[in-house]
C-alpha positions as CSV (number, residue, x, y, z in Angstrom):
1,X,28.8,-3.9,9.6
2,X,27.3,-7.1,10.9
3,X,28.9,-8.3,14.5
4,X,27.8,-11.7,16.2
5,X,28.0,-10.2,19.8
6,X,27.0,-6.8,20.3
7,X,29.7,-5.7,22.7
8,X,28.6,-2.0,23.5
9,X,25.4,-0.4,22.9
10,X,26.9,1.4,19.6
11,X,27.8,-2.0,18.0
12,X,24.2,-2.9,18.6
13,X,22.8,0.2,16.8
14,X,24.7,-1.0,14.2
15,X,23.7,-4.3,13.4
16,X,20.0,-3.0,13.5
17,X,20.3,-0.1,11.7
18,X,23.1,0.3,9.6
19,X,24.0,-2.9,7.5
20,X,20.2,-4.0,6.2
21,X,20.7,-5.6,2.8
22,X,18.6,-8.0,2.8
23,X,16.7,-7.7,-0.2
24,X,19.8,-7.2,-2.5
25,X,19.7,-10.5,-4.8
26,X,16.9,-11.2,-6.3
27,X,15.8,-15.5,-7.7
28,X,12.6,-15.8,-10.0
29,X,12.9,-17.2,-13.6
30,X,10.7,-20.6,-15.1
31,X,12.0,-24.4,-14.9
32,X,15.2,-23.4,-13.1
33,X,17.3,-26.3,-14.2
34,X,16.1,-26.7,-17.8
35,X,18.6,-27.1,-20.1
36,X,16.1,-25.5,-23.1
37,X,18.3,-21.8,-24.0
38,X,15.3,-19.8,-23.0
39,X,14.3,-21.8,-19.6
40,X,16.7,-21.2,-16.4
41,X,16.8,-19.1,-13.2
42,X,17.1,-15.7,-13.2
43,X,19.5,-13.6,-10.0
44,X,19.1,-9.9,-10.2
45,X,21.6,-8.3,-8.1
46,X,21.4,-4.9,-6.5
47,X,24.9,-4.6,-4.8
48,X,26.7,-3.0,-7.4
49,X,26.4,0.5,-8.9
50,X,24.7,-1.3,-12.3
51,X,22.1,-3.5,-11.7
52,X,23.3,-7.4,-12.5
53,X,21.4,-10.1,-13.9
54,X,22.4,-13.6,-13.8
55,X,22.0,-16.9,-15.8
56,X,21.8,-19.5,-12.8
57,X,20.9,-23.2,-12.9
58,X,18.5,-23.0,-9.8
59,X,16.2,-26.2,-10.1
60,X,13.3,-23.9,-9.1
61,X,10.4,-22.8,-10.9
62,X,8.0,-20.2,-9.8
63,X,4.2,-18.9,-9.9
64,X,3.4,-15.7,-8.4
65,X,5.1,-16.8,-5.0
66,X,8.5,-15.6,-4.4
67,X,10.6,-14.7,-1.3
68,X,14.4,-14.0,-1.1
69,X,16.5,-13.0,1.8
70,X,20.0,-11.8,2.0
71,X,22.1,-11.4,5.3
72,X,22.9,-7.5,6.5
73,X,25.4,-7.4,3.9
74,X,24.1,-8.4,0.5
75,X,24.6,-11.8,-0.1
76,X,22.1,-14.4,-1.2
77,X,21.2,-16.8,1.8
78,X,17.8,-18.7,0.8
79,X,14.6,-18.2,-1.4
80,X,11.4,-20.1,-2.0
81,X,8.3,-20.8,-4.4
82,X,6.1,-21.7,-1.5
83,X,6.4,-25.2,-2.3
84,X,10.4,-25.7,-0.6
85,X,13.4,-23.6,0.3
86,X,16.4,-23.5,-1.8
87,X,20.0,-22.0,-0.1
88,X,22.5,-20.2,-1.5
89,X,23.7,-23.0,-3.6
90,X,20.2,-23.6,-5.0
91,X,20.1,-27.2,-3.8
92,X,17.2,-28.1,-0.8
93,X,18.0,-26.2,2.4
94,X,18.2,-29.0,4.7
95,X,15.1,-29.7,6.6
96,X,13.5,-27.2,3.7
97,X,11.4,-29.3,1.4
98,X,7.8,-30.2,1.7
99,X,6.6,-26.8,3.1
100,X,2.9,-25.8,3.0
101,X,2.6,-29.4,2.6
102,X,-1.7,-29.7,3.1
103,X,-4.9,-28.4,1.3
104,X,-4.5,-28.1,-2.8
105,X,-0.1,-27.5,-2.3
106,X,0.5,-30.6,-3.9
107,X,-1.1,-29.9,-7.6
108,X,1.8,-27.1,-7.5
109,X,4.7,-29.0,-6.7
110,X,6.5,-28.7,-9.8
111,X,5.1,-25.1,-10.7
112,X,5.9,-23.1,-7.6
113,X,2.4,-21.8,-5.8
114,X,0.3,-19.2,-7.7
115,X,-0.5,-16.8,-5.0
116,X,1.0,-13.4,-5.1
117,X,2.6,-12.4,-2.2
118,X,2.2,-16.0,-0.6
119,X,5.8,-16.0,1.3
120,X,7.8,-13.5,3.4
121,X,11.1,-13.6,4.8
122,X,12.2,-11.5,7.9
123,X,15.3,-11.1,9.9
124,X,14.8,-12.4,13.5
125,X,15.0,-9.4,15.7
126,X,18.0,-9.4,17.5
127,X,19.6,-11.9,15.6
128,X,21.9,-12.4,12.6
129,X,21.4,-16.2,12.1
130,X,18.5,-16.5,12.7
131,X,15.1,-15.9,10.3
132,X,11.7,-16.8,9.8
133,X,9.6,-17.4,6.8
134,X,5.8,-17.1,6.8
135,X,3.9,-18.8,4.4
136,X,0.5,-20.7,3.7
137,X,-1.1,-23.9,1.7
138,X,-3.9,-23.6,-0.8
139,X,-7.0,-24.8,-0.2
140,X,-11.1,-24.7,-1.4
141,X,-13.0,-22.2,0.3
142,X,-16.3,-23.0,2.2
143,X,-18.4,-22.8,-0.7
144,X,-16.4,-25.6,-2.4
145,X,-15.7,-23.3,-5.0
146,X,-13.0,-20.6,-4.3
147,X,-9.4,-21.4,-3.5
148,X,-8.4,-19.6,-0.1
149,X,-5.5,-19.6,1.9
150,X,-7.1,-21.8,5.2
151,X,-3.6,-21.6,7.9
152,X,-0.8,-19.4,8.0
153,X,2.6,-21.3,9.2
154,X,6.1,-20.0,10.0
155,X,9.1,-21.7,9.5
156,X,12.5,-20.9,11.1
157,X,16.0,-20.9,9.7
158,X,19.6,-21.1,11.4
159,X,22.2,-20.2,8.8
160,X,25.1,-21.1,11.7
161,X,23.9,-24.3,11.0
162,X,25.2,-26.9,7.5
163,X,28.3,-25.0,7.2
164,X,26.8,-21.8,6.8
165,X,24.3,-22.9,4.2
166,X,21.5,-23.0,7.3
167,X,18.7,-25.4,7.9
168,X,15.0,-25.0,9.1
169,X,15.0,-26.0,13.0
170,X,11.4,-25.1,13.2
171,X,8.5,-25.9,10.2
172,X,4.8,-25.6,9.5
173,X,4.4,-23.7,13.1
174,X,0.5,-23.0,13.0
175,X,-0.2,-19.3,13.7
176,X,-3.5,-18.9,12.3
177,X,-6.5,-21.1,11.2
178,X,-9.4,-18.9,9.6
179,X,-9.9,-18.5,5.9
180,X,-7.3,-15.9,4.9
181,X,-7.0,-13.3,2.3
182,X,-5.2,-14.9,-0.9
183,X,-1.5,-14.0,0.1
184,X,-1.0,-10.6,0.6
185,X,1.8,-11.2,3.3
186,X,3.6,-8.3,4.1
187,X,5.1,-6.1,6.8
188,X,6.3,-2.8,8.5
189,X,8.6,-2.2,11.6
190,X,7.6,-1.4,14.7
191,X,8.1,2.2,15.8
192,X,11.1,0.5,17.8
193,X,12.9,-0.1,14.5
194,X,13.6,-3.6,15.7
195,X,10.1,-5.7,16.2
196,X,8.4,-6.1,12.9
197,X,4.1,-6.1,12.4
198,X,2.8,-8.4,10.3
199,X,-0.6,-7.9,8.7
200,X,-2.9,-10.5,7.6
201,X,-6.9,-10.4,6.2
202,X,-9.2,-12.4,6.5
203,X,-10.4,-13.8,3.3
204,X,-14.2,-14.0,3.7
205,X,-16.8,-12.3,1.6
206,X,-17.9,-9.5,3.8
207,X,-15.4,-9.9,6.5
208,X,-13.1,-6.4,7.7
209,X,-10.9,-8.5,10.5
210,X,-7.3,-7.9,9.9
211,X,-4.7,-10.2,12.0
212,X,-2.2,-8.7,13.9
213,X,1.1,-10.7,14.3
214,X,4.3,-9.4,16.3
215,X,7.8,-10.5,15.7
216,X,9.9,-9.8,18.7
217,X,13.2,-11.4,20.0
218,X,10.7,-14.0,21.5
219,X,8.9,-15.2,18.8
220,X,5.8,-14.1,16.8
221,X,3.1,-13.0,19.1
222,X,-0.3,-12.6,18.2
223,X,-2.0,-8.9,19.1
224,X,-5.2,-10.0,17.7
225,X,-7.6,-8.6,15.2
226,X,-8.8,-5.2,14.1
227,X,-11.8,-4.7,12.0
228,X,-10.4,-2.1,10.3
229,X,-13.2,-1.1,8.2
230,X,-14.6,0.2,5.8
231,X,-18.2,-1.5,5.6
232,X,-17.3,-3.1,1.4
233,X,-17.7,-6.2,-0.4
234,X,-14.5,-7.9,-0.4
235,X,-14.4,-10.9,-2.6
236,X,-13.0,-14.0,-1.5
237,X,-10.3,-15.6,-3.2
238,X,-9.5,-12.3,-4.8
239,X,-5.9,-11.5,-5.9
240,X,-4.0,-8.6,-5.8
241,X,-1.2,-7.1,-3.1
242,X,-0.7,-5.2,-0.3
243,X,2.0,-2.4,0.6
244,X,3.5,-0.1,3.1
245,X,4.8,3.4,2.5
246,X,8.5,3.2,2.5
247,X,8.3,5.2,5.6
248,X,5.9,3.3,7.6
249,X,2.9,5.5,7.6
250,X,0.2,4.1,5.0
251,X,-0.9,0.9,4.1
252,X,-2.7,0.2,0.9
253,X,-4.8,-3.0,-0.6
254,X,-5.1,-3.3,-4.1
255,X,-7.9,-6.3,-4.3
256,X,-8.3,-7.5,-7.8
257,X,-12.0,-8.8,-8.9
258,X,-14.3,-8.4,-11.2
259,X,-17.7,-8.1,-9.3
260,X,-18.0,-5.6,-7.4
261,X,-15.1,-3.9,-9.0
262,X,-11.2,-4.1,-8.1
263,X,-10.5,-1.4,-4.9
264,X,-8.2,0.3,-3.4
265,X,-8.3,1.1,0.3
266,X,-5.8,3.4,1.7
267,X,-4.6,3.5,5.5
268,X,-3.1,5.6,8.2
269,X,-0.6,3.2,10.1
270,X,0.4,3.2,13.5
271,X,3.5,1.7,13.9
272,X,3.3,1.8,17.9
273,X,0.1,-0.3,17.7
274,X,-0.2,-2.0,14.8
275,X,-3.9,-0.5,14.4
276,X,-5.1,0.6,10.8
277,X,-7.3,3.6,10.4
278,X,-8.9,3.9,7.2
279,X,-8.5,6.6,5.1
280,X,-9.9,6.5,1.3
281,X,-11.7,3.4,-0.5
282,X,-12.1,3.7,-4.7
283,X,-12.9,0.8,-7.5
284,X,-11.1,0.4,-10.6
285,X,-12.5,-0.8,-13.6
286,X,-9.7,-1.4,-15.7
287,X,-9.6,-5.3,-17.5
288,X,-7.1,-6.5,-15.9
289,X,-7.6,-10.3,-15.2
290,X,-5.4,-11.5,-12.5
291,X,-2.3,-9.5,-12.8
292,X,-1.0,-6.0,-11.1
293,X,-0.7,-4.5,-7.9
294,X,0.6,-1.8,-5.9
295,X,3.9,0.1,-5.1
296,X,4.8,3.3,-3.5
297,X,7.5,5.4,-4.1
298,X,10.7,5.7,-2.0
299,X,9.6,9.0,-0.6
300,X,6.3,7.5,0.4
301,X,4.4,10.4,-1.6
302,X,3.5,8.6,-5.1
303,X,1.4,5.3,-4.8
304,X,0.9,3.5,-8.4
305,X,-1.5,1.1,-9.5
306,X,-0.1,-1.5,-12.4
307,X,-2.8,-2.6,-14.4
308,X,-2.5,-4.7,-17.4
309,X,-2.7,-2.2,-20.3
310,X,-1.9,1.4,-17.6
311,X,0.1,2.3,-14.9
312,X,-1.8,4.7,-12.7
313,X,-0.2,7.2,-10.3
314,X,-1.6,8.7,-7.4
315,X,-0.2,11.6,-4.5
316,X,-0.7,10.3,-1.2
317,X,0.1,13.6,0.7
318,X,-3.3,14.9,-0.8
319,X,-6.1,15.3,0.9
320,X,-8.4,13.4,-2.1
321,X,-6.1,11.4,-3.0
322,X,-8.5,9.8,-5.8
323,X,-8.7,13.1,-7.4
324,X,-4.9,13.0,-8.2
325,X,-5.1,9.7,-10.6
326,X,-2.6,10.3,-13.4
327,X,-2.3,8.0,-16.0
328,X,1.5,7.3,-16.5
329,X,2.1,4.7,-18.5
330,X,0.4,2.5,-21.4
331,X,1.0,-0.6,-22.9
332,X,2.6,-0.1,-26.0
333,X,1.8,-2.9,-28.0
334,X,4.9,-4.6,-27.4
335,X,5.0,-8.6,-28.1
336,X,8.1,-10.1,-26.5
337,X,9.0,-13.3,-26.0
338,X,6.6,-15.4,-26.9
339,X,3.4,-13.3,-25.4
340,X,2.9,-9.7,-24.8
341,X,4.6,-7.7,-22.3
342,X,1.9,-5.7,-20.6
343,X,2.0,-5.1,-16.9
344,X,2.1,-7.9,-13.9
345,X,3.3,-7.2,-10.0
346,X,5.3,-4.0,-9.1
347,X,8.2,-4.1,-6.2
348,X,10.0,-1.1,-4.9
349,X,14.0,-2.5,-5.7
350,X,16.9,-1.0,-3.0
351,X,17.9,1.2,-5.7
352,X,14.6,3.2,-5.6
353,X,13.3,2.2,-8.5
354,X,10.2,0.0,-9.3
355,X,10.4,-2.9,-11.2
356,X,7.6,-4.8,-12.5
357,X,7.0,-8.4,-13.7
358,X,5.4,-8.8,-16.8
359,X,1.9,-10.2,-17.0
360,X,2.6,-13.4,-18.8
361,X,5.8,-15.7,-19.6
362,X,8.4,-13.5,-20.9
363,X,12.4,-12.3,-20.9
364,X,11.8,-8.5,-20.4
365,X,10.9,-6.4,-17.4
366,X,9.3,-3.3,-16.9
367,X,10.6,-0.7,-14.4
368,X,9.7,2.8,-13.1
369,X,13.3,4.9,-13.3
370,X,12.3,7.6,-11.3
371,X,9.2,6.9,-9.3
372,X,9.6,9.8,-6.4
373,X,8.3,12.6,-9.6
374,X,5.6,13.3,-10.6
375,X,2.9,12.6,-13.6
376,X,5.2,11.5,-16.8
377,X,8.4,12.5,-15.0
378,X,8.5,9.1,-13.3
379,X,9.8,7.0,-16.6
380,X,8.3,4.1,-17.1
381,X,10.1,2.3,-19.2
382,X,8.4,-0.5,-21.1
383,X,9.9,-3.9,-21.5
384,X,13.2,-2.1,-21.0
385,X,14.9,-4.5,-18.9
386,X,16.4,-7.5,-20.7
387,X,16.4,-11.1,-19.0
388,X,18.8,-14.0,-19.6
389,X,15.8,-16.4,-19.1
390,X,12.0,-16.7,-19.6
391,X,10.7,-15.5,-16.2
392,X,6.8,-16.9,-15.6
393,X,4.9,-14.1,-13.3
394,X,6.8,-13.8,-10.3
395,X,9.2,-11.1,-8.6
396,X,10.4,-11.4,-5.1
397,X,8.2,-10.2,-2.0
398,X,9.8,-7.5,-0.1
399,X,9.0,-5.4,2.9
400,X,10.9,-2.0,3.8
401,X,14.3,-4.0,5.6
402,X,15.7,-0.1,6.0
403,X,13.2,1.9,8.5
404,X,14.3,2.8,11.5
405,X,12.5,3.7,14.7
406,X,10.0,6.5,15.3
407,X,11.9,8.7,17.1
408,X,10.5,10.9,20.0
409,X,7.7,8.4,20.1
410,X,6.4,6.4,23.1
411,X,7.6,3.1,21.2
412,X,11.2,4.6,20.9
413,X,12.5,2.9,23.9
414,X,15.6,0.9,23.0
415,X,17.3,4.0,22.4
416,X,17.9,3.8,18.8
417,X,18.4,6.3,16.9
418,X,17.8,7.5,12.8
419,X,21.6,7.8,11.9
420,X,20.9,8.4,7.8
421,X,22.7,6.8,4.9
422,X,22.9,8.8,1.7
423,X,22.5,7.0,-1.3
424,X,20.8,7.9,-5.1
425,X,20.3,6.9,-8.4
426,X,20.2,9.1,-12.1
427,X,18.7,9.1,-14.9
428,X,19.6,10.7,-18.2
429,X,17.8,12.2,-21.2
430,X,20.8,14.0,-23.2
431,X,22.4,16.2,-20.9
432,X,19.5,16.4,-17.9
433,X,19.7,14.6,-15.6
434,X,17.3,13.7,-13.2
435,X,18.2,12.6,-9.3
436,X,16.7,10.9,-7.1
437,X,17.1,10.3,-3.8
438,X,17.3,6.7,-2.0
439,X,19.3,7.9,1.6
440,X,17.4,6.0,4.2
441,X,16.9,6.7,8.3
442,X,15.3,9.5,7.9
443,X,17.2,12.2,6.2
444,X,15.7,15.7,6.9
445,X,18.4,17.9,5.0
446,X,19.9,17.5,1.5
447,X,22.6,18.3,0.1
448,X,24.1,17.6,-3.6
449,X,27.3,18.5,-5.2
450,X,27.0,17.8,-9.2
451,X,30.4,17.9,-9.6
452,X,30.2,20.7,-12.0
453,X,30.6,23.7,-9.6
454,X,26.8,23.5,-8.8
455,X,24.7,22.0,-6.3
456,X,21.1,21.9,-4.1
457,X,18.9,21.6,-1.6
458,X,16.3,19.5,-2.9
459,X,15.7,15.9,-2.4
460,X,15.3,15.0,-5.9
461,X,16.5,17.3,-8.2
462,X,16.9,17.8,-12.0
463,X,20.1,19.1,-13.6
464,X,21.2,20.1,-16.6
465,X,24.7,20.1,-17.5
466,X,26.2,22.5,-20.3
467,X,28.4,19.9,-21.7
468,X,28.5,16.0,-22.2
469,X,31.2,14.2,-19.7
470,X,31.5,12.4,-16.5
471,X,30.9,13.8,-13.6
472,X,31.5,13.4,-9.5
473,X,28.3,13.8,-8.2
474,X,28.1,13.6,-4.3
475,X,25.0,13.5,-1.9
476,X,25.2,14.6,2.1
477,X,22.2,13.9,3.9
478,X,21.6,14.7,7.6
479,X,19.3,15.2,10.4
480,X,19.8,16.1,14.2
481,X,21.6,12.9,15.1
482,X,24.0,12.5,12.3
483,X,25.2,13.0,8.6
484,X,26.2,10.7,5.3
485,X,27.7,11.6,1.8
486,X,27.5,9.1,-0.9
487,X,29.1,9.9,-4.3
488,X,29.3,8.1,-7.5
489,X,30.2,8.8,-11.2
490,X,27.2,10.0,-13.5
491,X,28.1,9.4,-17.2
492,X,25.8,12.4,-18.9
493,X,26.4,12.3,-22.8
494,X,24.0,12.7,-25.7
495,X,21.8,9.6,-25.5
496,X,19.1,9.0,-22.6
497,X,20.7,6.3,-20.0
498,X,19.8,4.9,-16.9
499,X,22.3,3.7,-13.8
500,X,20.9,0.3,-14.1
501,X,19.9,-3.0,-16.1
502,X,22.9,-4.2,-17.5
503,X,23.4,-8.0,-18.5
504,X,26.2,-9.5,-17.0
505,X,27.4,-13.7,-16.3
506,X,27.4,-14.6,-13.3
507,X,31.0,-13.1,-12.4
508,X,32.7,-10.0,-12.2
509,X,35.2,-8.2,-12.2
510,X,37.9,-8.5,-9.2
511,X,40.8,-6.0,-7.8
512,X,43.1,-7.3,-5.1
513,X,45.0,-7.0,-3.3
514,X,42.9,-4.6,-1.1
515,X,44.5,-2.4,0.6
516,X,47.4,-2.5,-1.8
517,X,50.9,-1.3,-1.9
518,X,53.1,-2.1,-4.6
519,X,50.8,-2.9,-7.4
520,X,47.3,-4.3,-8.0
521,X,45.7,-7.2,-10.4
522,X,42.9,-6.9,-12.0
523,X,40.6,-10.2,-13.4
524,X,37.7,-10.3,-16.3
525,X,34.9,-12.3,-16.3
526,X,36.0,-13.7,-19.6
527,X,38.7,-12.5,-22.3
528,X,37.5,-9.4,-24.2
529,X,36.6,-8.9,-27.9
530,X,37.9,-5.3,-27.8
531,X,40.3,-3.7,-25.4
532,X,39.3,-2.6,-22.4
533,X,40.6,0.3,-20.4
534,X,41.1,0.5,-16.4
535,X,41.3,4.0,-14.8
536,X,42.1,5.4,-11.5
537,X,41.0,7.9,-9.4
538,X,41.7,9.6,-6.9
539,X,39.1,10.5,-3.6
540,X,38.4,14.1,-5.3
541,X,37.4,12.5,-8.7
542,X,40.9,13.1,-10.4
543,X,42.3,10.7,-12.7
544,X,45.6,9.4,-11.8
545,X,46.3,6.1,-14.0
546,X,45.0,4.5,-16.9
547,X,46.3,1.8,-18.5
548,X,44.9,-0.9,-21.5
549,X,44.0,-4.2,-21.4
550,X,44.5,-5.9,-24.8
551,X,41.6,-7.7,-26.8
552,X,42.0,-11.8,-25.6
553,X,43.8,-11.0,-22.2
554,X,41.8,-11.5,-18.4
555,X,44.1,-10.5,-16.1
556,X,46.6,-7.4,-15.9
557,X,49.1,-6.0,-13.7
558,X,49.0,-2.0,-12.5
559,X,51.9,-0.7,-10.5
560,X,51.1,1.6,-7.5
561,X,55.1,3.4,-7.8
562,X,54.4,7.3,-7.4
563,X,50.5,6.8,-6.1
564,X,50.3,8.4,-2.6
565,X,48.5,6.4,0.3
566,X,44.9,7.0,0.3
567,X,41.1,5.5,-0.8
568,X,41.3,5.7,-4.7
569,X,38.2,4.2,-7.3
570,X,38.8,1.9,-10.4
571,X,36.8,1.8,-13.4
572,X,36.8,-0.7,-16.0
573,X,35.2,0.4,-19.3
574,X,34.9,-1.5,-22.4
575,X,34.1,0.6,-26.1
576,X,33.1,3.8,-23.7
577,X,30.6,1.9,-21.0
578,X,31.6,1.1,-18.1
579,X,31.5,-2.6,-17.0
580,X,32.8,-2.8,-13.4
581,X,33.8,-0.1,-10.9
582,X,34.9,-0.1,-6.7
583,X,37.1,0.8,-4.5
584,X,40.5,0.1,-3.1
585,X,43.0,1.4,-0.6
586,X,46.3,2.4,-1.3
587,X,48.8,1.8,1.5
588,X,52.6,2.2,1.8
């Protein structure tokens, strides 16, 4: 719930704790605005059950950068390629164009910059208008040879401001002038689960000196630097990404080079501080030019490593955590559209799973179904995820939006507290099914009802299910301040499924009025091919209407005479799949 004026101190908890959407819609694709079939943007959007993909004219083309950012409640408000900003609409945020304008920038004006990780977008504490966007130019290093990142800027955004469709009131801000790692912008809440750290390396050959910036109702302040060790070869100009445990705890750099080998340096975190304390360096030597990277589970226990040609998985809650590396994954040969599809940059999505870009031009996707198991049990699932457009490299840059404050700590002191929200996805392989958990603010208790007379304890259980059907499935989560059930159908049949990646235009289905009374209208996207069939249910999971709509036909009519007040879900399901679901009140 997202208030402008935070009127008691329990409306404030709630517009920092409770509605944090912000990484819900997605932008990437290649030539945004092309009118070629296979050129266009590309808007993946998390806020429904299924995940949606989009065909959108957005005029922007990107290159390894890529940073969205969606108000507390889901909806698009700007994104960037490093080179401008584009609003909602995709047209030039006002005030928006020309950023990083200095150094090399301008050879990437048409292409988006090629740095992963080279833009981040963060809520202004305390704020709901108001956000900033950190970001830096291309340059040589000082051997003439090596592009480095030279400045880090901020730029500031009021989206009271152009109807609603914001404008930058503050650009290219200097906050740093040293040579900086390439990209690898990212960061973690404070332990007061309002102030955000940002962490940024320094770029030179044998330097350790990590940058510590503060983002605080009063601006970005700068804590200073930390050699945080350990005493390595870094290479400058090296690619590669950087990532914090969903919980806050560990911070890891995945460096990829070629001499000395790509490494991997793992890190306590300490969220009061901002101080990193090192824990584990490795190498790689896997071929795997310039693409890959890092992401962590949603549990914060399995860390994997994207390579080209193998996804690597390793356990973070062991004590040599090297020792654990588990292959998971292998590129399987496949040759999309019109170059393989092996691995590129991994992100941790809202719905707990990991997608990953592919490493060259191409319309699939790769994503990680269940990333919290173990070994094999995570389900990588090559090229598995279909796009409506060519996408070139990129996928959004996202830091956790959803952690709350570390409670009991000396840091906890705006009196916020961890006040969980259930939430979880499935995946299917004939009638098992495997759950996994995605409840943030720190759930310490579990419970799941699987809708079948059986339940459990477990955070991310596996079920199997005697017969093929739909089922209720409800999670309650809880800890010492509070408790959350989510539910949501689980379709288990015969065939292996997943709860995401379905294509979709860009509309959807609509129910109104909401509440209703007397009767309620329904509206396609389009007319159907085959009929279509919209069901009701009651709170409890019963079915209490159904009715047709005929092949040709968009809208339809259902009348409410005989259903009793109360919250009732729709489904709208077209030759057995369902293609739209929500929920409506019934009032009388």
């Amino acid at each position: 719930m997202k208030k402008t004026i935070c009127i008691v101190h329990l409306l404030c908890i709630s517009v920092l704790l409770f509605a944090q959407k912000h990484d819900y819609a997605w932008v990437l694709g290649y030539y945004g605005q092309s009118p070629h079939p296979d050129l266009g943007g590309i808007l993946m959007d998390f806020n429904q059950d299924s995940l949606l993909i989009y065909d959108v004219a957005t005029g922007m083309d990107f290159n390894f950068t890529d940073a969205s950012i969606c108000d507390a409640e889901g909806n698009l408000l700007f994104y960037t390629n490093g080179i401008y900003i584009a609003d909602a609409t995709h047209e030039v945020m006002e005030n928006g164009d020309s950023i990083n304008n200095s150094g090399l920038t301008y050879l990437y004006e048409d292409t988006g910059l090629p740095v992963p990780q080279g833009a981040l977008i963060l809520p202004a504490p305390g704020s709901d208008s108001l956000y900033y966007l950190f970001h830096g130019p291309i340059d040589f290093g000082p051997n003439g040879l090596n592009t480095h990142i030279p400045k880090l800027f901020y730029a500031k955004v009021n989206m009271n401001l152009n109807g609603g469709l914001g404008a930058v009131i503050e650009k290219d801000q200097l906050l740093i002038e040293d040579t900086l790692a390439y990209g690898k912008l990212t960061a973690c809440k404070h332990a007061n689960g309002r102030d955000w750290w940002i962490l940024v390396r320094k770029g030179e050959r044998f330097s350790r000196d990590v940058y510590r910036l503060l983002l605080t109702p009063q601006g970005v302040l700068n804590m200073g630097k930390q050699d945080a060790g350990p005493d390595i070869i870094y290479a400058q100009g090296a690619v590669g990404n950087v990532v914090f445990s969903p919980d806050g705890t560990k911070y890891v750099s995945h460096e990829i080079r070629f001499n000395p080998l790509s490494a991997i340096d793992i890190y306590d975190f300490d969220r009061c501080t901002g101080q990193l304390q090192h824990l584990e360096h490795f190498t790689m030597d896997d071929s795997i030019f310039l693409d890959g990277g890092a992401a962590i589970s949603p549990d914060s226990r399995n860390l994997y490593i994207v390579t080209q040609n193998i996804i690597y998985q390793f356990d973070l809650w062991a004590s040599d955590i090297e020792a654990t590396k588990t292959v998971v994954a292998e590129y399987d040969g496949f040759i999309g559209y019109p170059y393989a599809s092996k691995f590129g940059i991994p992100q941790l999505a809202p719905n707990g799973k990991i997608y990953i870009a592919s490493a060259s031009t191409d319309t699939f996707m790769h994503v990680i179904n269940t990333p919290n198991q173990l070994g094999w049990n995570s389900r990588v699932a090559q090229h598995s995820i279909g796009l409506p457009n060519l996408n070139d490299l990129s996928i959004p840059n996202f830091p956790n939006y959803r952690l709350g404050p570390l409670d009991g700590s000396l840091c906890d002191t705006l009196g916020l507290d961890n006040h969980p929200k259930a939430g979880f996805t499935y995946f299917t392989e004939e009638l098992e099914v495997t759950f996994s958990d995605n409840s943030y603010y720190r759930p310490e208790a579990w419970a799941w009802d699987f809708g079948d007379g059986s339940g459990s304890s477990e955070r991310n259980p596996i079920h199997a299910y005697a017969l093929p059907g739909e089922y209720y499935v409800c999670l309650t989560v809880s800890n010492e301040y509070d408790s959350d059930t989510f539910c949501r159908w689980v379709e288990v049949d015969s065939v292996t499924t997943a709860s995401v990646a379905i294509l979709h235009p860009q509309m959807t289905v609509q129910v109104w009025p909401n509440p209703a009374s007397s009767e309620m209208h329904i509206s396609l996207p389009a007319p159907l091919l085959t009929p279509a069939e919209w069901r009701l249910y009651n709170a409890v999971g019963q079915e209490v209407h159904r009715t047709v709509i005929p092949a040709g036909q968009r809208e339809q009519s259902l009348s409410l005479a005989g259903v009793p007040p109360g919250l009732y879900f729709w489904q709208v399901r077209v030759e057995g799949r369902r293609v739209g679901s929500g929920k409506v009140v019934v009032e009388k």
